[in-house]
PASEBA-1860 file (N, C-alpha, C; in nm, 3 decimals):
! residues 298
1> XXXXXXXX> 11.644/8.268/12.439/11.760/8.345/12.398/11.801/8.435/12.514 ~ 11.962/8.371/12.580/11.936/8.504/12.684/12.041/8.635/12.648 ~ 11.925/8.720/12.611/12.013/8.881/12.611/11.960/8.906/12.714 ~ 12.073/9.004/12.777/12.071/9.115/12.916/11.966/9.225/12.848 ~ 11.907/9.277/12.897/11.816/9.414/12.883/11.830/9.464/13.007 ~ 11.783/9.586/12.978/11.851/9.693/13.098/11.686/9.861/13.083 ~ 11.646/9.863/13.163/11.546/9.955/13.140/11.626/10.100/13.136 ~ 11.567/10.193/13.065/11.640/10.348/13.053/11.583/10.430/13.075
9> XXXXXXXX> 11.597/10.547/13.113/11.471/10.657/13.136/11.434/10.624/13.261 ~ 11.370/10.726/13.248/11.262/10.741/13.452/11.090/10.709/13.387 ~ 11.077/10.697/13.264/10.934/10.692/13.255/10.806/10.556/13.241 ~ 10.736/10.567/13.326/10.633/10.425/13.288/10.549/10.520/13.209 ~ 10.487/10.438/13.104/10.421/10.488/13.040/10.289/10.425/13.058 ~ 10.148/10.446/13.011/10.067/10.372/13.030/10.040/10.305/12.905 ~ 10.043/10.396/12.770/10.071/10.270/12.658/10.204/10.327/12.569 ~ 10.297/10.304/12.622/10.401/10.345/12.539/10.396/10.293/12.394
17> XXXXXXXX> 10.442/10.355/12.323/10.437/10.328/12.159/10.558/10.357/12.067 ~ 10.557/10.361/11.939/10.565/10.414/11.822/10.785/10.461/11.813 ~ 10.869/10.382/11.828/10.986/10.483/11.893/11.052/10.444/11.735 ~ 11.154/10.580/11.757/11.194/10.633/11.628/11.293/10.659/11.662 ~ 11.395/10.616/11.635/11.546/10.693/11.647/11.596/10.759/11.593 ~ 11.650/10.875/11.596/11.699/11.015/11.520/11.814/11.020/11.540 ~ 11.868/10.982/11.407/12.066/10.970/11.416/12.085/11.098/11.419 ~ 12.034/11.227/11.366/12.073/11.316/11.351/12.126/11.416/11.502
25> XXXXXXXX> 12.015/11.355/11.623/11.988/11.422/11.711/12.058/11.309/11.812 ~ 12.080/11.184/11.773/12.086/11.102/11.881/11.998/11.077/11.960 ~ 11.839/11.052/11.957/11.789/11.025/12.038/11.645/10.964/12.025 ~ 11.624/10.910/12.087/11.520/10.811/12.087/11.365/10.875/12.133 ~ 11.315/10.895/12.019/11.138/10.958/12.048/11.080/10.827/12.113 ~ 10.999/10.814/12.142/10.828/10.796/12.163/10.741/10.864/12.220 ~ 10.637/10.749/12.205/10.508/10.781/12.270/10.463/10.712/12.370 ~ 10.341/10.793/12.455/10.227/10.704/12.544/10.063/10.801/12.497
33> XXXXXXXX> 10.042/10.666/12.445/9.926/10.723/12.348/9.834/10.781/12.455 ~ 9.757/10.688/12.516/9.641/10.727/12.623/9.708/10.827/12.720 ~ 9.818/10.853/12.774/9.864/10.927/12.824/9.886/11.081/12.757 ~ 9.883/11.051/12.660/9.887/11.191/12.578/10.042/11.242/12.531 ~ 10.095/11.195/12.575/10.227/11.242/12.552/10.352/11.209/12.482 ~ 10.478/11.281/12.426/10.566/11.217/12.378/10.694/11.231/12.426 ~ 10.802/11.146/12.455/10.885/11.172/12.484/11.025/11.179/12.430 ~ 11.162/11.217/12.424/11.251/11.221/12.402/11.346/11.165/12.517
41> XXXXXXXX> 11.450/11.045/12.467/11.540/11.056/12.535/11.683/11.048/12.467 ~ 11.789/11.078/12.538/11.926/11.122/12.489/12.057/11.018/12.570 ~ 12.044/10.935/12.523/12.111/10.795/12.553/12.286/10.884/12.602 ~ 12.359/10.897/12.540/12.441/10.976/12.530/12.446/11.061/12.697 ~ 12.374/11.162/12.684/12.369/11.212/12.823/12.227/11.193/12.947 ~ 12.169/11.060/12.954/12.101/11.059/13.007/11.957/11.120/13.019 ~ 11.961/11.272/12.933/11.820/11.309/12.950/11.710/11.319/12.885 ~ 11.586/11.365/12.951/11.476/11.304/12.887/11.401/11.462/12.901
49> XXXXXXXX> 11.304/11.471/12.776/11.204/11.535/12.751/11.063/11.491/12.759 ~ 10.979/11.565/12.741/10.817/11.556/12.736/10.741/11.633/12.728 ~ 10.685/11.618/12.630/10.534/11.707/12.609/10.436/11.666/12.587 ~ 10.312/11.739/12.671/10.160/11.657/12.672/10.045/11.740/12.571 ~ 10.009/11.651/12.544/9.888/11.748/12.458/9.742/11.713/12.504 ~ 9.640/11.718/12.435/9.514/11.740/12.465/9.467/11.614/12.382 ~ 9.488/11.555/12.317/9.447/11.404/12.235/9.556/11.303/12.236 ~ 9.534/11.195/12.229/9.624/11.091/12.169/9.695/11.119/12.061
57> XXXXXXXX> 9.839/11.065/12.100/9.934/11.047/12.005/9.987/10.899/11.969 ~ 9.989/10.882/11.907/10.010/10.707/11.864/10.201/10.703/11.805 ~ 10.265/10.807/11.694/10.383/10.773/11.630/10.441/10.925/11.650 ~ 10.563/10.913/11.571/10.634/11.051/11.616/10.756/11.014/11.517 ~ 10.718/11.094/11.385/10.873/11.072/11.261/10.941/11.212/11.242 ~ 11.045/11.244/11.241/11.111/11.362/11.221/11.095/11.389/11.068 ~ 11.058/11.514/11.037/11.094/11.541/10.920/11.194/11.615/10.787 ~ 11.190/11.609/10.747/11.314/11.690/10.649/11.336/11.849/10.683
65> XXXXXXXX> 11.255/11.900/10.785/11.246/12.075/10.785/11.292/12.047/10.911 ~ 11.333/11.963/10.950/11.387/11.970/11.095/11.228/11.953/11.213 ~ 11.126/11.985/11.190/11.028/11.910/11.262/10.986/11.801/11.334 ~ 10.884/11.751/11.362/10.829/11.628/11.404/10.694/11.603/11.368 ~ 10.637/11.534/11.310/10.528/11.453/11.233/10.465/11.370/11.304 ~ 10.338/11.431/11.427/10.313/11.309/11.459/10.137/11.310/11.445 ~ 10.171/11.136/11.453/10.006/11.103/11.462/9.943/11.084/11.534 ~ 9.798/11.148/11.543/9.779/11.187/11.649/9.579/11.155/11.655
73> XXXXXXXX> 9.520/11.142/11.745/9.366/11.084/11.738/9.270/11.095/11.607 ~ 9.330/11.257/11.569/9.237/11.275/11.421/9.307/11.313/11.285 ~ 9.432/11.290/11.269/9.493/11.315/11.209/9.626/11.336/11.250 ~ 9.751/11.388/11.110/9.859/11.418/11.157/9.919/11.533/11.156 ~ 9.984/11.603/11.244/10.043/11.697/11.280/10.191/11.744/11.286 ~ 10.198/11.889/11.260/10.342/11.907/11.285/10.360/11.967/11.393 ~ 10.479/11.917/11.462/10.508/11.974/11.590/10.627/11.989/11.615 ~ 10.662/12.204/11.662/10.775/12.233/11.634/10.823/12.242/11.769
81> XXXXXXXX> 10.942/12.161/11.811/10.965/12.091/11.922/11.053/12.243/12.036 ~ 11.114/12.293/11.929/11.240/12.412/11.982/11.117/12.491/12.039 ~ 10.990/12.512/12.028/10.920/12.605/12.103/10.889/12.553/12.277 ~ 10.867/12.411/12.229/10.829/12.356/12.353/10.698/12.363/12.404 ~ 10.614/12.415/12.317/10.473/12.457/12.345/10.311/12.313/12.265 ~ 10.275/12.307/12.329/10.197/12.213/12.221/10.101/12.296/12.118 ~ 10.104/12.427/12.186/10.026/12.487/12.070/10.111/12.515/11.997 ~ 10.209/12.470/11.908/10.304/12.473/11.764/10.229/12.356/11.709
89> XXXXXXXX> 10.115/12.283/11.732/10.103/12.168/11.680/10.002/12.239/11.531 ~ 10.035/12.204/11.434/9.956/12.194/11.339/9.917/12.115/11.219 ~ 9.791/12.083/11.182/9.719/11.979/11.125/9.740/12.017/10.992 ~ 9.811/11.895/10.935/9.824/11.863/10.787/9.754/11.791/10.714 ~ 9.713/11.670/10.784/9.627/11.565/10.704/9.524/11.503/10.804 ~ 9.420/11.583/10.794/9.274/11.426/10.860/9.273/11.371/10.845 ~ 9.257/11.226/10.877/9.206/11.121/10.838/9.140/11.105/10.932 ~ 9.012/11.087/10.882/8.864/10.956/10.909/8.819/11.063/11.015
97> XXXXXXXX> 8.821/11.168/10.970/8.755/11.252/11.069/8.580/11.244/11.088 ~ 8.518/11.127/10.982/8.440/11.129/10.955/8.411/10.984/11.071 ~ 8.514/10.975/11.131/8.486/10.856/11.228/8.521/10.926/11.383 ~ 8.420/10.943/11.422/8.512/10.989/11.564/8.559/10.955/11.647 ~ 8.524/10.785/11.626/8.559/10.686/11.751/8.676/10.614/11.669 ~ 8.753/10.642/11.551/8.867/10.611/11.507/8.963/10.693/11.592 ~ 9.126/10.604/11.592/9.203/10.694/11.606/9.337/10.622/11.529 ~ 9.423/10.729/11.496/9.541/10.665/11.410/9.647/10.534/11.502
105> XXXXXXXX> 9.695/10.499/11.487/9.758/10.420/11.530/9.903/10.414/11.455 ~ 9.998/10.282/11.454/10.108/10.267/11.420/10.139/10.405/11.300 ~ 10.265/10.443/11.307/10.312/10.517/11.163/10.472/10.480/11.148 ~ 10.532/10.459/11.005/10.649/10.506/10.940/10.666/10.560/10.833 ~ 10.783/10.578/10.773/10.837/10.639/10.653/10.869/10.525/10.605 ~ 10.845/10.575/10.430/10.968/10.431/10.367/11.079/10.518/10.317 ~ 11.171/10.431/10.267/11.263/10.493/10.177/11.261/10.627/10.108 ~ 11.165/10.661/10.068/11.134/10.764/9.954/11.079/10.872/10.019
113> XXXXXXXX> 11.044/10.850/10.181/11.037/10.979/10.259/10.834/10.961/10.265 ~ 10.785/10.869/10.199/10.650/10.900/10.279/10.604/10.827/10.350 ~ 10.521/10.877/10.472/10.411/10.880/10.552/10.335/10.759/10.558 ~ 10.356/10.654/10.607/10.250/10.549/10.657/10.197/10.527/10.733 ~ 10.047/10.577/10.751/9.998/10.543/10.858/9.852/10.499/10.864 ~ 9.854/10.378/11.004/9.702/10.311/11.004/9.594/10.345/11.115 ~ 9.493/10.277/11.138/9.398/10.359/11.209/9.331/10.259/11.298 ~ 9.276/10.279/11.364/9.192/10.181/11.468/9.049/10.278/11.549
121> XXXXXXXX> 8.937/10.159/11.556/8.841/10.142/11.641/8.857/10.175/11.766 ~ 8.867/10.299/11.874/8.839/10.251/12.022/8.734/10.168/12.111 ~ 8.656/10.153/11.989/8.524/10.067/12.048/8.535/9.914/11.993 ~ 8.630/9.904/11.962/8.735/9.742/11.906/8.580/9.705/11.816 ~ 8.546/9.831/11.706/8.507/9.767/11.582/8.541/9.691/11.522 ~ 8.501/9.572/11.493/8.578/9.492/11.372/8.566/9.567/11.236 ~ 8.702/9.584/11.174/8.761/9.605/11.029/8.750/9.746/11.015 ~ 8.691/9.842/11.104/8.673/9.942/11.112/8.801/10.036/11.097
129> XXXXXXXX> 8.917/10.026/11.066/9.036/10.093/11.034/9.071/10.076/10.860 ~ 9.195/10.161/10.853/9.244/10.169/10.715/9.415/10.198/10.757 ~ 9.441/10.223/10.622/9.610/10.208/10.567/9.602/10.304/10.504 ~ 9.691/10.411/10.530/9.753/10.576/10.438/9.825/10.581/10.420 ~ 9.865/10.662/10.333/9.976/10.770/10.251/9.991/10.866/10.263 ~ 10.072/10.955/10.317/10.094/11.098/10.313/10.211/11.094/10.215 ~ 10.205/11.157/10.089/10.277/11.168/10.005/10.421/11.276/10.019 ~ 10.478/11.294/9.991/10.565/11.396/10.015/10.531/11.543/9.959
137> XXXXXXXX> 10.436/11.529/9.872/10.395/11.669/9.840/10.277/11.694/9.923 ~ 10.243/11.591/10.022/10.102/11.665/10.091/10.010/11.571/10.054 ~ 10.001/11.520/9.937/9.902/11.430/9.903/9.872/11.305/9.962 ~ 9.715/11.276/10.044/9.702/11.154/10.074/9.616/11.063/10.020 ~ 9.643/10.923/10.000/9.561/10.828/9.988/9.520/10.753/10.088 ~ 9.465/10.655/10.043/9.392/10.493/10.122/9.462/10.401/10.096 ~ 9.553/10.356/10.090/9.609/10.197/10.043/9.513/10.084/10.116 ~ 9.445/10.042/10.198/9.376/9.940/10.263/9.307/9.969/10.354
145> XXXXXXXX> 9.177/9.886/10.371/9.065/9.926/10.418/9.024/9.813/10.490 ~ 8.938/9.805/10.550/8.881/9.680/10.637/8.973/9.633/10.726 ~ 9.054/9.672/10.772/9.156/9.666/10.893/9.128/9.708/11.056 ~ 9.150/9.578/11.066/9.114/9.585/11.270/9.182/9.710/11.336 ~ 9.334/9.661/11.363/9.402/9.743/11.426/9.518/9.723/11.346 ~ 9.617/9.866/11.276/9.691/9.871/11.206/9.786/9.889/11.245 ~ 9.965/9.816/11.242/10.006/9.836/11.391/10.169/9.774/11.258 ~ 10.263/9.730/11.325/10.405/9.716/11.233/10.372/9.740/11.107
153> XXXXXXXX> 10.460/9.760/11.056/10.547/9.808/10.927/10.670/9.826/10.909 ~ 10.721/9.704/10.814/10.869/9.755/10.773/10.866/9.672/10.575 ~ 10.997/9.735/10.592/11.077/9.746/10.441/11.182/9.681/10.407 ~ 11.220/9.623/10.279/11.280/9.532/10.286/11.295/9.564/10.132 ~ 11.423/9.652/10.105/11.431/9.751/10.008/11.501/9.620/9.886 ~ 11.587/9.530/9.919/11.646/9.444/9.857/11.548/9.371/9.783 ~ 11.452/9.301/9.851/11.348/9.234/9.775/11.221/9.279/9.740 ~ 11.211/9.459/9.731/11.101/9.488/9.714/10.969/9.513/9.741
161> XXXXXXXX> 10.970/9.437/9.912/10.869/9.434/10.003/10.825/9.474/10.076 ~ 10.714/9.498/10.132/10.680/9.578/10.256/10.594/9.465/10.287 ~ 10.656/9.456/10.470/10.568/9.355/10.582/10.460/9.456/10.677 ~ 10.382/9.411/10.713/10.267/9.479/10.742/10.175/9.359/10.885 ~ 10.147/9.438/10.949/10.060/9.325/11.127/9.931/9.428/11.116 ~ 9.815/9.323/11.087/9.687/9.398/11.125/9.643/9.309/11.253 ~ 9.693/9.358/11.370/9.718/9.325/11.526/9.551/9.155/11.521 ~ 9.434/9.209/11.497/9.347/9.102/11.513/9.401/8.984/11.455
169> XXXXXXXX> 9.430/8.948/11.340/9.475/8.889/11.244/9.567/8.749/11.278 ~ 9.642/8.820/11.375/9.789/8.724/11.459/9.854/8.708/11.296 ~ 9.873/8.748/11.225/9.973/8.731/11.148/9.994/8.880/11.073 ~ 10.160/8.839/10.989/10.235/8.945/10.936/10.209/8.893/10.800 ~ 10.168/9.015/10.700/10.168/9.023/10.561/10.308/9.074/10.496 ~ 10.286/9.052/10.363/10.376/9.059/10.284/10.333/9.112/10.162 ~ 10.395/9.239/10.091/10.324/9.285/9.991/10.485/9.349/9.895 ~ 10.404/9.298/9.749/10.502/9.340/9.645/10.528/9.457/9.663
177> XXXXXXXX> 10.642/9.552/9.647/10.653/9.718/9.701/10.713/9.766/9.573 ~ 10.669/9.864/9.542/10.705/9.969/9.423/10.730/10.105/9.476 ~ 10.881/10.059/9.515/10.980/10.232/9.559/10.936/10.334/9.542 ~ 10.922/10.344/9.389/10.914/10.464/9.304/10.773/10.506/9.306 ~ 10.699/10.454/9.307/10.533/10.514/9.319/10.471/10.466/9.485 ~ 10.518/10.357/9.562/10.452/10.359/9.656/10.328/10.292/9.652 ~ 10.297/10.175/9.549/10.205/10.094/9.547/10.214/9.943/9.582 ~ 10.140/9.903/9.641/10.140/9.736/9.675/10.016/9.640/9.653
185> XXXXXXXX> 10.089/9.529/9.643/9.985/9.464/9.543/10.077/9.284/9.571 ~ 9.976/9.227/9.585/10.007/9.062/9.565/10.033/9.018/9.759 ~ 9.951/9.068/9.810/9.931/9.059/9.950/9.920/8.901/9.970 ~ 10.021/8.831/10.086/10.020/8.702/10.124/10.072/8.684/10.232 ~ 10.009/8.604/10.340/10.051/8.625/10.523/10.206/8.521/10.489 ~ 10.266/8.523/10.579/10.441/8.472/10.606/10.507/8.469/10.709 ~ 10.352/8.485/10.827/10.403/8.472/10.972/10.251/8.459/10.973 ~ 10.227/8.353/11.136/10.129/8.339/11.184/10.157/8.316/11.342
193> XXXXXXXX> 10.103/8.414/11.412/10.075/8.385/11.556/9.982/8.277/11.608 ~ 10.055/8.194/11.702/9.924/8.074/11.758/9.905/8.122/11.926 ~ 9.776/8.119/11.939/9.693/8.154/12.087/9.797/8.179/12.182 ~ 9.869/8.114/12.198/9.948/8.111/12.334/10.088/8.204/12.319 ~ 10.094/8.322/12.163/10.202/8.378/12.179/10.171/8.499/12.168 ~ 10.018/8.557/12.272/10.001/8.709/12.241/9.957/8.748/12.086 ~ 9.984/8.841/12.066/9.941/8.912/11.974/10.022/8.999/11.925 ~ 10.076/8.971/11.738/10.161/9.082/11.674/10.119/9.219/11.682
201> XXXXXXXX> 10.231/9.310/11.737/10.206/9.424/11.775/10.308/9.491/11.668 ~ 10.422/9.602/11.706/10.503/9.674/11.605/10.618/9.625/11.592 ~ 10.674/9.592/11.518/10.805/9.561/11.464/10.895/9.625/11.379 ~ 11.026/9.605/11.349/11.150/9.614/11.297/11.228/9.536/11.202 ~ 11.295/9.607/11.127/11.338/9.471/11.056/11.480/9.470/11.089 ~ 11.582/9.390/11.027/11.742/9.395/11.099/11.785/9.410/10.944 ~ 11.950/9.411/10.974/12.020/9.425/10.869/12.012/9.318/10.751 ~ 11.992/9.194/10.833/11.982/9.095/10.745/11.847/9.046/10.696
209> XXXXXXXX> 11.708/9.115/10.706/11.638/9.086/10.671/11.549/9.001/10.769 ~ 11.578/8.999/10.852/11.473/8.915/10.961/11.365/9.057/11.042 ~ 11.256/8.963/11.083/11.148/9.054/11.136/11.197/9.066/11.293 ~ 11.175/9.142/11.371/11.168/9.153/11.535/11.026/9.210/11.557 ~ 10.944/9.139/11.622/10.800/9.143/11.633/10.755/9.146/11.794 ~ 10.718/9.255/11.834/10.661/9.272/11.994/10.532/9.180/11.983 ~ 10.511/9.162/12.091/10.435/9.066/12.129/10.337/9.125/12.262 ~ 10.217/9.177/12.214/10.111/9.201/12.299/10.062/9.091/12.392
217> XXXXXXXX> 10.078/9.113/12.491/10.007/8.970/12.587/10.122/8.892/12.567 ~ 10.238/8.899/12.534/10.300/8.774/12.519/10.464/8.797/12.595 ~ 10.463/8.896/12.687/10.576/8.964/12.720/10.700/8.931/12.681 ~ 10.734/8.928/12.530/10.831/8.864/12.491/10.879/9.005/12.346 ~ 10.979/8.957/12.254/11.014/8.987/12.112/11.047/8.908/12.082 ~ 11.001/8.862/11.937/11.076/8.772/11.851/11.144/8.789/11.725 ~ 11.219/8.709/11.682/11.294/8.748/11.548/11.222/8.602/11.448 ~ 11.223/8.652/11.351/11.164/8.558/11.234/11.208/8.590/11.098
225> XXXXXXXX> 11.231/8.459/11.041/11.247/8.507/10.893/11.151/8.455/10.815 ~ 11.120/8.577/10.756/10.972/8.585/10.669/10.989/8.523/10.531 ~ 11.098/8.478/10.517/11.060/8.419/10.370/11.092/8.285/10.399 ~ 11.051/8.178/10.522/11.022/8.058/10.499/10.917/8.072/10.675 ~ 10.896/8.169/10.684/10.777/8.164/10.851/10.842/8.139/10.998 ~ 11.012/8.115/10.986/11.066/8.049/11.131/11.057/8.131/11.189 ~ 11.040/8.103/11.368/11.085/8.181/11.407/11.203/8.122/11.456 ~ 11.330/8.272/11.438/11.451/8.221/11.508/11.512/8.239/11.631
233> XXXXXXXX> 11.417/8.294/11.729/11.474/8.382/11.892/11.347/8.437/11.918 ~ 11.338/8.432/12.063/11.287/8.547/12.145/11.327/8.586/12.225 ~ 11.297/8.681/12.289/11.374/8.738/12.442/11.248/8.794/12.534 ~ 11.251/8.699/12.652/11.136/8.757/12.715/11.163/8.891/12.811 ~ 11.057/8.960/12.827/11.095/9.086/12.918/11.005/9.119/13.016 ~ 11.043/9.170/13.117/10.976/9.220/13.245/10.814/9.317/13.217 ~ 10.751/9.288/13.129/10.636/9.303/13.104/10.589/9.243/12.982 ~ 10.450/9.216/13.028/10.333/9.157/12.964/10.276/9.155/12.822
241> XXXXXXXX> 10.255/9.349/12.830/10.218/9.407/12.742/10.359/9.503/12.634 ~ 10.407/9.362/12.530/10.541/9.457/12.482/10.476/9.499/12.349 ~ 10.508/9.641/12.321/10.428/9.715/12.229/10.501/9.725/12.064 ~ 10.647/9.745/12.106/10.714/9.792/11.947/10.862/9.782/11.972 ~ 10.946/9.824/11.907/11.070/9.799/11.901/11.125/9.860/11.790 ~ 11.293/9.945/11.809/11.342/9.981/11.688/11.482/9.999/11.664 ~ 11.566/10.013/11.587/11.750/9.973/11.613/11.777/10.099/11.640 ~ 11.842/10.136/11.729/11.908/10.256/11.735/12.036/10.271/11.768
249> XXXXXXXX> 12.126/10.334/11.834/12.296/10.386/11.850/12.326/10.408/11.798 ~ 12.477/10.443/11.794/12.562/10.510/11.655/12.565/10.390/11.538 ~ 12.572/10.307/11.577/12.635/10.149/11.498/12.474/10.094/11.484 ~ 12.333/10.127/11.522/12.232/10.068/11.506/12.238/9.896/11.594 ~ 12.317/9.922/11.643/12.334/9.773/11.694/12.303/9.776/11.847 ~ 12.198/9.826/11.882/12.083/9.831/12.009/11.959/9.838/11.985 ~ 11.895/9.806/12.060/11.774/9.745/12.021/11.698/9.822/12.174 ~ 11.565/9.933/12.088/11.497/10.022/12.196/11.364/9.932/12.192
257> XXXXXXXX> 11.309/9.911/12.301/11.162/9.840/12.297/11.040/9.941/12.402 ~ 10.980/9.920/12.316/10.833/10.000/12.456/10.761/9.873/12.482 ~ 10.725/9.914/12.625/10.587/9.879/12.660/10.472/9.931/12.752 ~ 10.385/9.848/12.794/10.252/9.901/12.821/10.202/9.822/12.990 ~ 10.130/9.922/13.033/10.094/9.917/13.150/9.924/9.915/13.190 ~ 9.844/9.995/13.054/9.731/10.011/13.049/9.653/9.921/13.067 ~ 9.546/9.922/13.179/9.447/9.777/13.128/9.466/9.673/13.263 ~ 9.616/9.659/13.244/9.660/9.551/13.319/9.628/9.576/13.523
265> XXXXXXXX> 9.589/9.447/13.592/9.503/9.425/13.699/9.639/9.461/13.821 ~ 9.598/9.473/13.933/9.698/9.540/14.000/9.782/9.423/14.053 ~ 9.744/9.282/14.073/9.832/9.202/14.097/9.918/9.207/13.998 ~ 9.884/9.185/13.831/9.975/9.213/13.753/10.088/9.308/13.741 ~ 10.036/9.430/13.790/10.135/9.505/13.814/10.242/9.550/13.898 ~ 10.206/9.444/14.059/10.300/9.375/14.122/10.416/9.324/14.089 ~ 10.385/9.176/14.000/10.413/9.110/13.943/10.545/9.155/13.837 ~ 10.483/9.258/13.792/10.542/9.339/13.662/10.558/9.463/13.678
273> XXXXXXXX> 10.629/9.474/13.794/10.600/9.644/13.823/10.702/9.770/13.691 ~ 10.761/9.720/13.602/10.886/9.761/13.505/10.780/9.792/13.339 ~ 10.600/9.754/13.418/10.541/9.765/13.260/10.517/9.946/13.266 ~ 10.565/9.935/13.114/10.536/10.042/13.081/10.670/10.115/13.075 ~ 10.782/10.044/13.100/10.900/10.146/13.103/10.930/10.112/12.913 ~ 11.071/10.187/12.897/11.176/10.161/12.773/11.255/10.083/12.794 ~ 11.257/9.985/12.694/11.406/9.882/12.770/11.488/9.902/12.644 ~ 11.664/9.861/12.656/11.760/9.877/12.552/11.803/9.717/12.600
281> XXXXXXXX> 11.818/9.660/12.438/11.890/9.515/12.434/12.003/9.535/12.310 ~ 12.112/9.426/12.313/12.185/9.429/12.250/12.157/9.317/12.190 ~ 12.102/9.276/12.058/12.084/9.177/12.038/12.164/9.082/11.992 ~ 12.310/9.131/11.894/12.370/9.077/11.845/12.356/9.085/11.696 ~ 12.295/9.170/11.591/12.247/9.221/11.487/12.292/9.349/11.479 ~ 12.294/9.396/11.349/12.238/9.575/11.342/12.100/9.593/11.295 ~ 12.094/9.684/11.273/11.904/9.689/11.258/11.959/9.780/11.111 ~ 11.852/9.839/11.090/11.834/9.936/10.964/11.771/10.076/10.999
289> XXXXXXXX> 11.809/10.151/10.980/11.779/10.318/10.991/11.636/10.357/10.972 ~ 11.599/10.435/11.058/11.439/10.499/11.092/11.479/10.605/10.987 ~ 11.318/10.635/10.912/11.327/10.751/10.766/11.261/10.826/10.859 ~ 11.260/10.956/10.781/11.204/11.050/10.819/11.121/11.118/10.697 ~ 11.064/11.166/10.713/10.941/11.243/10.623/10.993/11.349/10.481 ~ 10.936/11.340/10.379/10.962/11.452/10.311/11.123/11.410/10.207 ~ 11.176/11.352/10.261/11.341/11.330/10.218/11.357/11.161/10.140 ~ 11.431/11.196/10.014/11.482/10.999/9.982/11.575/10.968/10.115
297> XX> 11.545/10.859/10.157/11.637/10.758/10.305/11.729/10.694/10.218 ~ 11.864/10.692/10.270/11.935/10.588/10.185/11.969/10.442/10.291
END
């Protein structure tokens, strides 16, 4: 599939992550987890923010108080950005503090304004992660347990569903979704990765219901429709390691992607010297709107 992509920003990241677009603000969060940091950029006028902290940050959701929600090695945090300080960061919800070699990984919102987020092994435990809830009143659960590395999530408000990538796995789940309470149930895979296409990393969904799925090791994105397994497009890109992807602009009809630089051998990075930047594609779709915390999304 050939779309033009175009890299943005001045930043390589070493594992860029987790990006969130904020219609409100116009601008495109992420992260670089191992790097510690998160960034802001402002498509509109070119500029970019950053702040570093003292642990890993994996996601970054705005919330209804005007905040930022992010997840972070031992839990999740609020972080009040207008100070500019990282000591505004404060801890709302632990999770797995009882693991110390866990750290959170992928996060979103659904519709109804709560908190999803999963967890991972740095010592690439097998099953050693889980699946949460941060409720909107504060309250958290466990939705799933025995999970490698917990990584996409999206919604699919028309048919009820939530798609889900536990990264070891090479495939995308599918689970019955209940809006109103936030429970799932009748779990069945509807994508399967084969050896030679990397590894499902974070994804997006579009207006029409198709998946856009980064591709770890597989320097590519693809689009798929999950209710018969095709895939219908990819677009390959100037790095290796592509991490996540999410719709953003005024019209949602751009397409922000991260990737990753970490790990990778120095010929590779010859080779690929663009890993680790932000790239913007136009795919020819609109996408669907990033939630934010605390608030119903319409």
């Amino acid at each position: 599939m050939s779309i033009h992509w175009e890299r943005v920003g001045t930043v390589n990241a070493q594992l860029g992550e987790g990006p969130h677009w904020d219609a409100e603000s116009g601008r495109l969060y992420w992260v670089d987890i191992t790097g510690r940091k998160l960034h802001a950029y402002h498509p509109e006028s070119g500029a970019e923010t950053s702040y570093s902290f003292d642990r890993m940050v994996s996601a970054v959701l705005p919330d209804s108080d005007g905040g930022l929600l992010l997840a972070m090695q031992d839990g999740v945090y609020r972080f009040d950005e207008e100070s500019g300080e990282s000591g505004t960061l404060r801890k709302i919800a632990p999770i797995e503090s009882e693991l110390p070699r866990n750290r959170l990984n992928d996060a979103k919102c659904d519709r109804a304004g709560r908190l999803w987020v999963g967890s991972m092994s740095m010592d690439n435990e097998p099953n050693a992660g889980g699946l949460y809830v941060l409720e909107t009143d504060g309250r958290l659960r466990q939705a799933l347990s025995g999970v490698g590395c917990s990584n996409g999530l999206a919604w699919d408000g028309e048919r009820k569903t939530m798609y889900y990538i536990d990264t070891p796995t090479r495939r995308v789940d599918r689970f019955a979704y209940d809006d109103a309470t936030g429970e799932i149930d009748r779990r069945e895979t509807v994508i399967r990765f084969s050896e030679f296409e990397g590894l499902p990393d974070g994804m997006t969904i579009d207006a029409e219901g198709m998946l856009w799925i980064a591709h770890w090791g597989g320097g590519r994105l693809s689009r798929w429709n999950p209710q018969c397994g095709e895939k219908l497009s990819e677009i390959e890109l100037p790095a290796p390691l592509v991490t996540s992807c999410v719709f953003g602009g005024e019209e949602l009809d751009e397409l922000y992607v991260t990737t990753a630089r970490e790990g990778l051998k120095e010929a590779t990075l010859q080779n690929y010297p663009l890993s680790g930047s932000l790239f913007k594609l136009r795919p020819g779709v609109k996408g669907t709107a990033s939630r934010r915390y605390g608030a119903y999304n319409e």
